[in-house]
N, C-alpha and C positions, 0 to 999 in steps of 0.2 A: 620880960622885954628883950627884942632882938637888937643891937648897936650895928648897925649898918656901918660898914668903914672902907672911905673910898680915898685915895687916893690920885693926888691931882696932878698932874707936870705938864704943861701946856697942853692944855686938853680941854679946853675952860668949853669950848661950844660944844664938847661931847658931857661933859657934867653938867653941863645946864638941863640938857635932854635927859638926862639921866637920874639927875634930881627928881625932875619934874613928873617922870614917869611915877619912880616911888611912893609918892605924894599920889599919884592922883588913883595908884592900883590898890596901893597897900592898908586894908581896912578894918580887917581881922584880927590883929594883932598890935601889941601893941610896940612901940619902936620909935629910936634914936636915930641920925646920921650924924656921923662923925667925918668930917671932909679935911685931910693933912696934905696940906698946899705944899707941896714940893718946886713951886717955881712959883718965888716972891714977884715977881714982876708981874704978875697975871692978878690982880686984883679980886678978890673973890668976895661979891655981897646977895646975901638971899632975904629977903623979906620976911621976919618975924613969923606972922600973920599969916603969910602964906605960908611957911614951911616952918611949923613950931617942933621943935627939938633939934633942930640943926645946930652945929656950931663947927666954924672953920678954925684951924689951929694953923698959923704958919709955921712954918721946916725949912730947914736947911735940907739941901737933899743929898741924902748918905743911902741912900736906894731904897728899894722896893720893899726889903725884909723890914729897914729900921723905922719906916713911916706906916707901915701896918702895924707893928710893934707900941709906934707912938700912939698912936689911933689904939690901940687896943686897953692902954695905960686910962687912957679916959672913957671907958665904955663904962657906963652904968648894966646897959643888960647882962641878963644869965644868959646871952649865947650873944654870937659875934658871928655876922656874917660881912665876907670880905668880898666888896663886890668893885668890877675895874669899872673905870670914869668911862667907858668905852660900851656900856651896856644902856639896855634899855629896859624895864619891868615892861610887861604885857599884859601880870595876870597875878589877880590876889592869890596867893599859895602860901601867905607866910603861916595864918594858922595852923595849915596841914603840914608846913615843911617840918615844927615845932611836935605835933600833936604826933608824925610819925617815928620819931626818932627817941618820946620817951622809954619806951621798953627795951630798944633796940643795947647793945654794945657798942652803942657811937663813938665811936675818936673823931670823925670828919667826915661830912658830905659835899659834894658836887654836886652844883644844879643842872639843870639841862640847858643848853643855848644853844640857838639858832642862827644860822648866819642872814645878813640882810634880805636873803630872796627866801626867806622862809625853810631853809632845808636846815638838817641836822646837824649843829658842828660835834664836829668829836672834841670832849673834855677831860675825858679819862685815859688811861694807859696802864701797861703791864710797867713791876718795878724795874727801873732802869738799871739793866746791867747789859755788858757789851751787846749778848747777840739780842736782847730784848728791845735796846735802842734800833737795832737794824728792824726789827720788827715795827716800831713805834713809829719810824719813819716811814715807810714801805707803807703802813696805815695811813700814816697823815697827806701822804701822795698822792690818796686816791682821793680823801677829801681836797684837798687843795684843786685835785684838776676833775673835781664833780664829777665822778664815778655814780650816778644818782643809784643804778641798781646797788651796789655796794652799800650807799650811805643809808637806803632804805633799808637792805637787811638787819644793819647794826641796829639802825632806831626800833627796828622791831623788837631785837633779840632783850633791850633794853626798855622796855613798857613797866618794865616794877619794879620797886628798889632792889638795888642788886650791888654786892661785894663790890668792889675795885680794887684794882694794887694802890691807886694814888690817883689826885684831880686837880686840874686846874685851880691855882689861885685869883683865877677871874670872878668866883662865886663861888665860894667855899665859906662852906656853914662849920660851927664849930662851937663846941659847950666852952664857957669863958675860964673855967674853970681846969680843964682837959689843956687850953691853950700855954696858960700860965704853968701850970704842973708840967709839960712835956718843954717846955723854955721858948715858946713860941719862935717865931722864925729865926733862923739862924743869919745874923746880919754880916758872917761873912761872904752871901752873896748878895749883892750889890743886885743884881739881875737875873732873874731865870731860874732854875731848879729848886728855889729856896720850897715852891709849893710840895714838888717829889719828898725833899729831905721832912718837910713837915709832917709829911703822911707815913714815909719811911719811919719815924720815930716815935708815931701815935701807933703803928702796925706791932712796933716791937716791943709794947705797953700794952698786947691782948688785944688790942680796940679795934674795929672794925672802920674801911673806911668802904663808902657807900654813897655808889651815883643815885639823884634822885629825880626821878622820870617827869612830875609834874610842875615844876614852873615850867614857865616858859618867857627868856627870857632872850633879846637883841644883841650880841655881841657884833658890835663893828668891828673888831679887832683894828684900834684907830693908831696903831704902833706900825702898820702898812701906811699910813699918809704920813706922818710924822718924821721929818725927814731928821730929826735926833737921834728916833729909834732906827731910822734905816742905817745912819752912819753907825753907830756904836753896837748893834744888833747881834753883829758875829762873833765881838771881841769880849764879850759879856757873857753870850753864851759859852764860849772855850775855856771861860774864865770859870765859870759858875761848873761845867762837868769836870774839870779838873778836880775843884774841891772838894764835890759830890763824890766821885770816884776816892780820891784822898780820904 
């Protein structure tokens, strides 16, 4: 079984879509959601019947690493995949995402996302070290200002599972097992990096971490409208590569 684990903070009309999609793509396999409300004020109820194995946990919110963390403490599945309330499923993959990675030397994989107009978002990166990050960025620029010839080379270069340094914790797949052993997310960030330091520390355990070409899945990136994550955005991030660095 996969434990799907999402995370909520005022996001409630982006998880509703999100839920919903899961539920109506995912058929192949079989699977949990695991939903850790990080903002008590926001009510959160799913109908039984309609969404069987769900269950919402309220949280205090002590970030991103420790509500993944909590969500992971109650996963019944042999693998955890960590998907942001900001997504949408498109397409039954969980079978094959499972079916491909038993032979492999898996530590972690990254799915694929797309952005709302259908084009490729970039999920993965080289490990972050100074002149790497200027690199990282210098990439993420051309995505952000739809470089399409650029964005189409990459999604090429990337049509089959393939190596990465590190991925995205918007969709990161991950044997439950690997997660616990490696001391899953490091909760002293609060915001941002904790997915790099995760991968960083599955990398330095032999494991392999690996983007993986066939879902296909909505990322809003819904932390642009949220005018919470716009205020606090920068002071998280400086916060979070300090530690990293450290």
């Amino acid at each position: 079984m996969v434990s799907i684990i999402i995370i909520n903070f005022r996001q409630k009309n982006f998880l509703d879509k999100c839920v919903g999609s899961i539920y109506a793509c995912f058929k192949s396999y079989p699977f949990e959601v695991i939903i850790i409300n990080n903002s008590p004020e926001e009510k959160l109820s799913f109908d039984e019947d309609q969404f069987p194995g769900l269950r919402v946990y309220e949280n205090q919110n002590k970030g991103f690493s420790q509500a993944n963390n909590t969500g992971a403490k109650f996963a019944k599945g042999e693998y955890l995949l960590f998907l942001n309330a900001d997504t949408e499923v498109c397409s039954d993959f969980l079978a094959d995402l499972v079916d491909s990675f038993k032979e492999k030397d898996f530590g972690a994989a990254g799915l694929k996302l797309y952005n709302t107009d259908n084009t490729f978002q970039l999920s993965f990166w080289k490990e972050n070290t100074f002149f790497n990050e200027i690199r990282n960025k210098e990439e993420e620029n051309k995505f952000r200002n739809r470089n399409i010839v650029y964005m189409n080379e990459k999604e090429k270069e990337y049509l089959e599972i393939k190596k990465v340094d590190w991925v995205t914790g918007a969709s990161l797949f991950i044997r439950k097992d690997i997660f616990e052993s490696t001391g899953g997310f490091d909760e002293d960030y609060f915001l941002f990096y904790e997915d790099a330091d995760l991968c960083k520390r599955i990398s330095d355990k032999g494991l392999g971490i690996y983007f993986y070409p066939r879902s296909r899945i909505i990322h809003h990136k819904g932390e642009n409208v949220n005018q919470d994550f716009q205020n606090d955005t920068y002071y998280y991030s400086k916060q979070s590569q300090l530690i990293y660095y450290k």
